[in-house]
C-alpha positions as CSV (number, residue, x, y, z in Angstrom):
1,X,84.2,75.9,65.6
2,X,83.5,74.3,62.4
3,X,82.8,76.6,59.9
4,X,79.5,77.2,58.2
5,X,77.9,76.1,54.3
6,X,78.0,78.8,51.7
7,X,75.8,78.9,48.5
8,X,76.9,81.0,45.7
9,X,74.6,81.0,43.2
10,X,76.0,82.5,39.6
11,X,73.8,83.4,36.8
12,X,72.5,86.7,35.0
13,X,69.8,89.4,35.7
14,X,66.6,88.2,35.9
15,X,68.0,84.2,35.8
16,X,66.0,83.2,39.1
17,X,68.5,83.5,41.8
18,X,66.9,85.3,44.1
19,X,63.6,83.5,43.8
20,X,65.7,80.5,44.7
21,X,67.5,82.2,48.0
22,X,64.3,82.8,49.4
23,X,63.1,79.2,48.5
24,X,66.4,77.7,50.5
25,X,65.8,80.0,53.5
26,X,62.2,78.1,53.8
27,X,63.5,75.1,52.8
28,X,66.4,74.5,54.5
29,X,66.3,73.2,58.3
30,X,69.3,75.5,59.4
31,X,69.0,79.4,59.0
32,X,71.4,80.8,55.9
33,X,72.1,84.0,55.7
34,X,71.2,86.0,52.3
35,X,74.3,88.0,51.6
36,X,73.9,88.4,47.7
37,X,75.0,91.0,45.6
38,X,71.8,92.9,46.0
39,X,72.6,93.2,49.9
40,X,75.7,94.8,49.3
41,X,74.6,96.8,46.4
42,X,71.9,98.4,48.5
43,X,74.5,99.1,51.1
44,X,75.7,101.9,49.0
45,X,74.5,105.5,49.4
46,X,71.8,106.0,47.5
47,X,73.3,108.3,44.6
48,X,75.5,105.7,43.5
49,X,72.6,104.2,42.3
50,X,71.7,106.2,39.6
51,X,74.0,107.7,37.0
52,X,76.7,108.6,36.6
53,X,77.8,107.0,40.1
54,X,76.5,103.9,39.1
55,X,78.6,103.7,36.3
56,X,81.6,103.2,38.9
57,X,79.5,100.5,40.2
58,X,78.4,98.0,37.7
59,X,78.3,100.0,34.9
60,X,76.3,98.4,32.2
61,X,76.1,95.2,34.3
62,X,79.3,93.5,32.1
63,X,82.0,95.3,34.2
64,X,82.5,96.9,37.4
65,X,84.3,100.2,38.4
66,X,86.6,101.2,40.9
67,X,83.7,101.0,43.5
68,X,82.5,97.9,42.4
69,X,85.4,96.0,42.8
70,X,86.1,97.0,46.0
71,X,82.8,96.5,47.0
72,X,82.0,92.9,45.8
73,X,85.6,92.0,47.3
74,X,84.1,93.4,50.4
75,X,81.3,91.1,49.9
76,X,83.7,87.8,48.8
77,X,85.5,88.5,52.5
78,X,82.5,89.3,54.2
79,X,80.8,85.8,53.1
80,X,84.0,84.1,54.9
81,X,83.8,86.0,57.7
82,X,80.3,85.0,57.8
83,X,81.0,80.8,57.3
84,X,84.5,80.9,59.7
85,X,82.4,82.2,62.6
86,X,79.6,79.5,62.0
87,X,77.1,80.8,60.3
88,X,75.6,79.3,56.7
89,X,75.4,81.8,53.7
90,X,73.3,81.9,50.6
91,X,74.7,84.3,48.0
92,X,73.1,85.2,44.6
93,X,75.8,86.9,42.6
94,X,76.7,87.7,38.8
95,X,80.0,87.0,38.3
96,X,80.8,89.2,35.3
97,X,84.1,90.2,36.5
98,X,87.0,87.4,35.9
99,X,88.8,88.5,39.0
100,X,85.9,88.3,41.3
101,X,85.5,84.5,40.3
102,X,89.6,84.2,40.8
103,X,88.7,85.7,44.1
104,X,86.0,83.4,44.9
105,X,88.3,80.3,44.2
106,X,91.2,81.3,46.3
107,X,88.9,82.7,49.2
108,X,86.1,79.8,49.0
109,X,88.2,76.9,47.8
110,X,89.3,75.6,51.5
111,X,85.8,76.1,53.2
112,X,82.7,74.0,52.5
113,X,81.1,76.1,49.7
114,X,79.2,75.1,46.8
115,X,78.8,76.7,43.4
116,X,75.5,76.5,41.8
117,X,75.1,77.5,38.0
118,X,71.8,79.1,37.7
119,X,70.9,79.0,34.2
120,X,67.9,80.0,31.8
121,X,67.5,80.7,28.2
122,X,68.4,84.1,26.5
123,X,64.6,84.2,25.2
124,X,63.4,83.7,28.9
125,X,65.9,86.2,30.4
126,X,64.8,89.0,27.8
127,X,60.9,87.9,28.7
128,X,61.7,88.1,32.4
129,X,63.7,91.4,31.4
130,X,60.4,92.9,29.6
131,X,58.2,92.0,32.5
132,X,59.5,93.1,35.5
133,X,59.3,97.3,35.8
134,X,63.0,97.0,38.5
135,X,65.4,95.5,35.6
136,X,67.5,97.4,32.8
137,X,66.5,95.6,29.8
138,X,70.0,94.1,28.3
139,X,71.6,93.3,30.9
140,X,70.6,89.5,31.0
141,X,72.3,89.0,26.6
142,X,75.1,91.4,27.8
143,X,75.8,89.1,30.1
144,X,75.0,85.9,29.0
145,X,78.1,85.0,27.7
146,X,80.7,86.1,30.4
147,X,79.1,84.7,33.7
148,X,79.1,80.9,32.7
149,X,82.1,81.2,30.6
150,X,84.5,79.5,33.1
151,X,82.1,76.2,32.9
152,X,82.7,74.7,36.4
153,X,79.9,74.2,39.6
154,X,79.1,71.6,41.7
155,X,75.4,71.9,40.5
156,X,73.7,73.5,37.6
157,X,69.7,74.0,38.0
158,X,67.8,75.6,35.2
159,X,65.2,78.1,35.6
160,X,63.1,78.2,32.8
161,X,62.0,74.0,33.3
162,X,62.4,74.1,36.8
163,X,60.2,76.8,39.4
164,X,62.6,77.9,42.5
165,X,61.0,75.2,44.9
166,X,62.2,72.7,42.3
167,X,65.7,74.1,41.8
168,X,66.2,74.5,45.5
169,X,65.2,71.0,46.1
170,X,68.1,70.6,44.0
171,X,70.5,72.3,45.4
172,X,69.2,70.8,48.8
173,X,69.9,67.2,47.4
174,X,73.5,68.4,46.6
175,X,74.0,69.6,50.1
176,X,73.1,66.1,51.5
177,X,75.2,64.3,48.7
178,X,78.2,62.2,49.7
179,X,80.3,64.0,47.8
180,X,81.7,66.9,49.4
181,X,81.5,70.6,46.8
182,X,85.1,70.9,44.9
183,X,84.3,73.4,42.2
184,X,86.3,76.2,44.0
185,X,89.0,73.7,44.5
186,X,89.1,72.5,41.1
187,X,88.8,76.4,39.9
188,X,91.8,77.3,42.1
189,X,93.9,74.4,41.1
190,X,92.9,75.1,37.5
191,X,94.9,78.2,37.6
192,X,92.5,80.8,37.9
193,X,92.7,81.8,41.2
């Protein structure tokens, strides 16, 4: 069985991923399956959530505890899983910790897996950050910095010029591209993996 497409999508709080899963899965003619970070999160008992639990999780959204770790490897192996029995996976995920991105690259880099950049503007993020009552206001400049900082995807879209359809479409184009995705590869024979 050939395995299936995965999407990770990398970017900050509040950058637009999640608008953009839900744009592929109506876009796209083949079902993917959303297992972002959120899922996973959310699969947690519901006192980890709040402090001081939640400190062990993602703590102030720039590194992860003990739980955290385990949890997003969980996730990493789950996603494989997932693509070697067939199925197509869209995952939004904030890559703040460098190991989960080594991770990604040694797990990902043999499968057919692309990695999208989802990027936006500090001043947008902090807007977005202001406006929407579910988000820790910080978390998008605390983490502005760290997710990106390893500079390598097979697509970037940007949020703040294009809406989700737009950046979807994009990522759509990219999956129907003659060029097969590499930026795991490349990440894993770069040495970080």
């Amino acid at each position: 069985m050939a395995p299936g497409t995965i999407i990770i999508l990398n970017g900050t709080s509040s950058s637009g991923k999640s608008s953009i899963v839900k744009a592929l899965q109506a876009m796209l003619d083949e079902p993917f399956l959303d297992a972002g970070i959120d899922k996973f999160i959310w699969m947690l008992p519901s006192r980890y959530l709040d402090r001081p639990l939640w400190d062990d999780v993602l703590g102030l959204a720039t590194k992860a505890g003990h739980t955290g770790r385990q949890l997003m490897s969980g996730m990493h192996r789950a996603i494989v899983a997932l693509a070697r029995a067939g199925n197509n996976v869209v995952a939004d995920h904030v890559l703040v910790e460098p190991h989960w991105l080594w991770e990604c690259a040694d797990l990902f880099s043999d499968l057919p897996a692309y990695f999208v950049g989802v990027r936006c503007p500090l001043a947008v993020l902090e807007q977005r950050e202001k406006s929407r009552a579910n988000r820790t206001v910080g978390q998008a400049r605390a983490q502005f910095d760290i997710v990106h900082a390893h500079g390598l995807y097979d697509l970037e879209v940007d949020t703040a010029v294009s809406s989700p359809e737009a950046c979807a479409w994009q990522v759509k184009q990219r999956l129907h591209a003659a060029t097969p995705p590499s930026a795991f590869m490349r990440l894993k024979q770069r040495g970080v993996a």
